[in-house]
N, C-alpha and C positions, 0 to 999 in steps of 0.2 A: 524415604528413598534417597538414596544417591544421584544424582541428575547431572551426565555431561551435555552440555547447550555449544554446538560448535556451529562458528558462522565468521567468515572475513571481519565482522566491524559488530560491537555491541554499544553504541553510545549511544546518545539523547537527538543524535541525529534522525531527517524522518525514515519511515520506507522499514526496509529489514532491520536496519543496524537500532531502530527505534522501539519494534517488534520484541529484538533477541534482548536489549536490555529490559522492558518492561515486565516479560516472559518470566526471566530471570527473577528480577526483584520481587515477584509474585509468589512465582515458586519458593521463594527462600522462606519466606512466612512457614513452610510445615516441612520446607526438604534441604537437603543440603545440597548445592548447586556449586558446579565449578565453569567457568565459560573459557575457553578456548577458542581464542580469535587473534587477529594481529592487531586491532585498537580495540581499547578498552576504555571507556570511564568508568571510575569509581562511584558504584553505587553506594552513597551513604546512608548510613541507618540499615545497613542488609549483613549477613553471613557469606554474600557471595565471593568467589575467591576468584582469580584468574590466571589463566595459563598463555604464557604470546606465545604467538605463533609464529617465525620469522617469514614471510614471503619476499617474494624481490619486487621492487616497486610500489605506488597506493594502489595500482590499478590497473583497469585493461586485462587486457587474455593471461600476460605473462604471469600477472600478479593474482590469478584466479587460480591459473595452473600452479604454479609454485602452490599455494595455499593450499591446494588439494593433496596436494605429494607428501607435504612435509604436514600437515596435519592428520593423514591416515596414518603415516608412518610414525608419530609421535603416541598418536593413542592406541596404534595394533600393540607400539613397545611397553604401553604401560599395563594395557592387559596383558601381555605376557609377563612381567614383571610383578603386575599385582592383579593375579586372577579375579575376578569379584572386585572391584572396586568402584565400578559401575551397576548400576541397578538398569539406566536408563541411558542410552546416548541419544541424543538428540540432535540431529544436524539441518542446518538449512542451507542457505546459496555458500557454494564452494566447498562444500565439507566431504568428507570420509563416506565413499559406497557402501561401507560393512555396518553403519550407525544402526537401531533396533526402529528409529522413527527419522521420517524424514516431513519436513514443510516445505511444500513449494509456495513461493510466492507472488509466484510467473509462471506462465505458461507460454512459452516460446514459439510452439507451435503455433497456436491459436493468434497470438498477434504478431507474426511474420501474415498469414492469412488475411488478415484484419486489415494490412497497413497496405496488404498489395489492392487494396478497393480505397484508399486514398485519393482525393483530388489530386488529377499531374500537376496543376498549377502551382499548391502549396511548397513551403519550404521542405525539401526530403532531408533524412538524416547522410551521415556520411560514409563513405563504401566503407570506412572502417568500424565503423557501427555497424552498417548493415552486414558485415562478415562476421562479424563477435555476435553477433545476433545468432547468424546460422549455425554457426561453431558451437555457441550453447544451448541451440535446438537438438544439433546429434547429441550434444551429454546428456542434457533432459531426456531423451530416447534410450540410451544405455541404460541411465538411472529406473525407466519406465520399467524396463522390458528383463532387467535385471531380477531374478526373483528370489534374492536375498533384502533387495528393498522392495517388500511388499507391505510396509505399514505407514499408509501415507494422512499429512494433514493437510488439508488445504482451504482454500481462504471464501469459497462460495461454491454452490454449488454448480454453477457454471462449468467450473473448473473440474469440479467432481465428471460432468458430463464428457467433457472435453476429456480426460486420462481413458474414462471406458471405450468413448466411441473410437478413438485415434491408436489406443495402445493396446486395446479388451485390459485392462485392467481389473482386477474382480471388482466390482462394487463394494464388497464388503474388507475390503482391503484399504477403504478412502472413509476419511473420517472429515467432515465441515467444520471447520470451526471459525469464526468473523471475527476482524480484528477487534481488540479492544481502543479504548479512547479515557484518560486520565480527563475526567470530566471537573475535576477540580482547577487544574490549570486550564482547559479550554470550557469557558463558560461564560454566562452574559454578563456578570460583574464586570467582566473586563473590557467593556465598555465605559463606564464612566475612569476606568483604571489609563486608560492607550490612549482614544479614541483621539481626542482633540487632541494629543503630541503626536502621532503620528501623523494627520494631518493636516497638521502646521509644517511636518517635516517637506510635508508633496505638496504645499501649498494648492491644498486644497481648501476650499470654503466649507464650513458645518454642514450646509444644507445640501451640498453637491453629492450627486447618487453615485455610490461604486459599486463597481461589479469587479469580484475579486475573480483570478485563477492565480492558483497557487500549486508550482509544481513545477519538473524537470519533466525532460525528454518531450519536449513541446511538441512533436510532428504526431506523437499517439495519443496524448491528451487533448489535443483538437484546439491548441491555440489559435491557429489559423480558419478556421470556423467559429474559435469566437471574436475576434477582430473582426470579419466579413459581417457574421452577426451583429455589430456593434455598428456597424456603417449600416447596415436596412432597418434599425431604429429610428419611426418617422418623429421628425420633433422632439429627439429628448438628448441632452447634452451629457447623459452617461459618461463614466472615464471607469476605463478596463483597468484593475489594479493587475498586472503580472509579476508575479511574487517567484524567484526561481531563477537557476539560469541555464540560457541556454543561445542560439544561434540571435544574439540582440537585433544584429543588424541586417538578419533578411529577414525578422519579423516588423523590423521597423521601415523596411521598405515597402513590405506588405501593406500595413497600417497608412502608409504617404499612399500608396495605389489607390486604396479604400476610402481616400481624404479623411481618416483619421487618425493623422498622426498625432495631434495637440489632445486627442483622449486618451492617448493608451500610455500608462506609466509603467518602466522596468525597473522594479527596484535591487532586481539580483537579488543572490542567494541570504537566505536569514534561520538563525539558530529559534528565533522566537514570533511564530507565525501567531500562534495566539493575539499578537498584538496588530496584525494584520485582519486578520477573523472583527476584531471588536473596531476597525476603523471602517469597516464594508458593510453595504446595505444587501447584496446579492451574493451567494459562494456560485462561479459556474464552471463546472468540468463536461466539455461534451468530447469526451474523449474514442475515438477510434475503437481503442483494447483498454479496458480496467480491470486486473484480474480481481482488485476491492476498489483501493480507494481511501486510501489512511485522513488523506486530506477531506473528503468528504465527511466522514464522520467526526472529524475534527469540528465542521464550520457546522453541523451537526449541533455536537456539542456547545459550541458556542450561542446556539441559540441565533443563528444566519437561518434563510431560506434557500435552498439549495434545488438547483436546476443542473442534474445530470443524466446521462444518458442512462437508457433502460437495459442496457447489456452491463454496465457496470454492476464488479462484485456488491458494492454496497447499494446497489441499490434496490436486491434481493431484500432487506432492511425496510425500504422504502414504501410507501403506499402514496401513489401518486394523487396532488391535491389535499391530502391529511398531513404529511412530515415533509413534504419536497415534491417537486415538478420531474417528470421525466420525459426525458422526450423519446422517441424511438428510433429514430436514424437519427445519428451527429455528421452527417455530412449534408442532410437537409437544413441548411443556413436559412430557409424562410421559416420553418418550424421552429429555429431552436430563435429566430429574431421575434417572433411572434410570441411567443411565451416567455421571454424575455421581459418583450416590451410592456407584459400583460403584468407580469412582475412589480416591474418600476413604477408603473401607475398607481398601482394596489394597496395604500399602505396597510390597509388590512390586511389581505391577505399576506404579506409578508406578514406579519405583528403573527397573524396565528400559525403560518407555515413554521416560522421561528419556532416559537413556542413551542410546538408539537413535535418538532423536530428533538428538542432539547429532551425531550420525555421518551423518547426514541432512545437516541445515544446514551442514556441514562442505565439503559437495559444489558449495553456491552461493557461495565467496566473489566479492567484486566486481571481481575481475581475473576472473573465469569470464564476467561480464556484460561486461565489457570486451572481451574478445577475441573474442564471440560476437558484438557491435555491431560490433566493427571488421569482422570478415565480411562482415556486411549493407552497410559503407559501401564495403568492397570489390566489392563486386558491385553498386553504383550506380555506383562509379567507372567500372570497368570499359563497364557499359553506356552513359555517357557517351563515354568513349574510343572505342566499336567506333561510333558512330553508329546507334543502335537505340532514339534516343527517343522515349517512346510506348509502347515493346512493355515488356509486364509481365517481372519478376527471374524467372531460373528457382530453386525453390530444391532444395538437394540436401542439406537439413540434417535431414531426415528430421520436421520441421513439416507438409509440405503436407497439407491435408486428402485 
């Protein structure tokens, strides 16, 4: 197959842009792939080619919108230009409404919902977040309700639930599929590889117990629940690794409220979280809205014990007590300190939550995501071939609601 993958950002960065390059280098193994984005890295050892995208800015509204305009408008020109050149388009955040398949990766709706049952007390994001929030909740709405993009993939079934109940979207129009994880670079080797350089770097001691979160947009990932969490830990001198960035200094006020400030390390943003994974004894996200969870199955992978909430996409993955802990409300700060602290104590139970975790993540590499999409593009193809445009995919992958 010919496969156009269009999306703002394809690089080794985490989130989408980590997604659309993995996606990419996957498919290339048996298709021929072009990506269409405004950054790119070079995937080495791949067939894959690239097309920029010019937008105005890295970011923000203007820089989404622009992306959208000028990359429908790029690829309507090349199918007119070269009828059939495309087998498949593929689009995810910011791309072309007329694409054959679309990923969402977020559900806007659902955590705009989410965030307005927020503690008032916590740090909130900013009115200009929270408007670019809204703003890409009516697109995601357009995109729904639009019924030339009726061939959707998405990240858990959560999410599957959330498009039928809010949009009636048909069921069989939404396909699951769970992210992958490059189990090779995140894995337990990388322990004896990181561990003691990196915390040498945070002057940490060998034996001192961390609890990692790692991740952006701290107000929906439930930073602030785990810092509170971290303070109702009786007797134990944990230090909260925060990996990520985002509002430093009203989390670190928060953290001085809480008395502990002298546990909680920021280390801003990093290209190489794997080395982060292998310096922590705990991964914890008790996040608000998760539509998956890349990070999760990342520390997964790595052979960590993971404590996340049970509404997160990955935690569909999860069997709580066998591969990781869930808790059920992430705004219940004595629940999630108590399971915590049951953590820390345990080193068994870590040693086997680890472990079984790793045999977990094991099951989603991104040749798994690969051939589970080529299905889905198989079965558009298909329903092009037979002349049945308009009539919804049937699916037989055991997804439908």
């Amino acid at each position: 197959m010919k496969i156009a993958l269009v999306s703002t950002h394809a690089t080794s960065e985490g989130g989408v842009p980590h997604y659309v390059a993995s996606l990419a280098r996957a498919l290339a193994k048996r298709h021929e792939v072009i990506v269409y984005s405004s950054r790119f890295e070079s995937l080495d050892g791949t067939s894959v080619r690239h097309r920029k995208i010019k937008a105005i800015g890295r970011g923000g509204n203007i820089f989404d919108l622009s992306f959208l305009i000028v990359s429908t408008l790029i690829i309507w020109a090349h199918r007119l230009k070269r009828k059939g050149e495309f087998d498949i388009i593929h689009s995810h955040v910011g791309s072309p409404f007329f694409s054959d398949v679309f990923t969402s990766h977020f559900y806007e709706h659902d955590a705009i919902a989410r965030m307005k049952t927020a503690p008032k007390d916590m740090p909130r994001d900013s009115l200009v977040r929270r408007l670019r929030s809204r703003l890409m909740a009516r697109m995601e709405s357009a995109h729904l309700t639009r019924r030339s993009s009726r061939t959707w993939i998405v990240l858990s079934a959560a999410m599957k639930s959330g498009f039928i109940r809010n949009h009636l979207v048909p069921p069989e129009s939404i396909f699951v599929i769970p992210n992958g994880v490059d189990s090779s670079r995140y894995c337990p080797d990388n322990v004896a590889r990181y561990r003691d350089e990196v915390r040498d770097g945070l002057s940490l001691a060998p034996g001192d117990q961390v609890v990692l979160f790692l991740g952006g947009d701290w107000p929906r990932k439930g930073l602030a629940q785990a810092i509170e969490a971290l303070s109702l830990l009786p007797g134990s001198e944990a230090t909260l690794l925060v990996v990520g960035s985002g509002n430093t200094a009203a989390y670190r006020n928060l953290a001085k409220r809480h008395r502990v400030e002298d546990r909680v390390i920021f280390t801003g943003q990093t290209r190489e979280g794997w080395t982060y994974y292998a310096a922590s004894d705990v991964y914890l996200l008790p996040s608000l809205y998760e539509p998956f969870g890349l990070s999760i199955l990342e520390a997964m992978a790595s052979g960590l014990p993971v404590l996340v909430c049970r509404d997160a996409g990955a935690a569909e993955l999860i069997h709580d007590g066998i591969d990781g802990l869930l808790i059920q409300e992430p705004r219940d700060v004595t629940e999630l300190s108590a399971r915590l602290g049951a953590l820390l104590k345990d080193a068994d139970l870590r040693t086997r939550l680890g472990r079984q975790a790793r045999r977990t993540a094991l099951q989603y590499p991104w040749d798994r995501v690969a051939r589970e999409t080529e299905e889905v593009y198989e079965k558009v193809l298909l329903q092009k071939r037979g002349g049945v445009e308009g009539q919804p995919l049937s699916l037989d992958d055991g997804t439908q609601e």
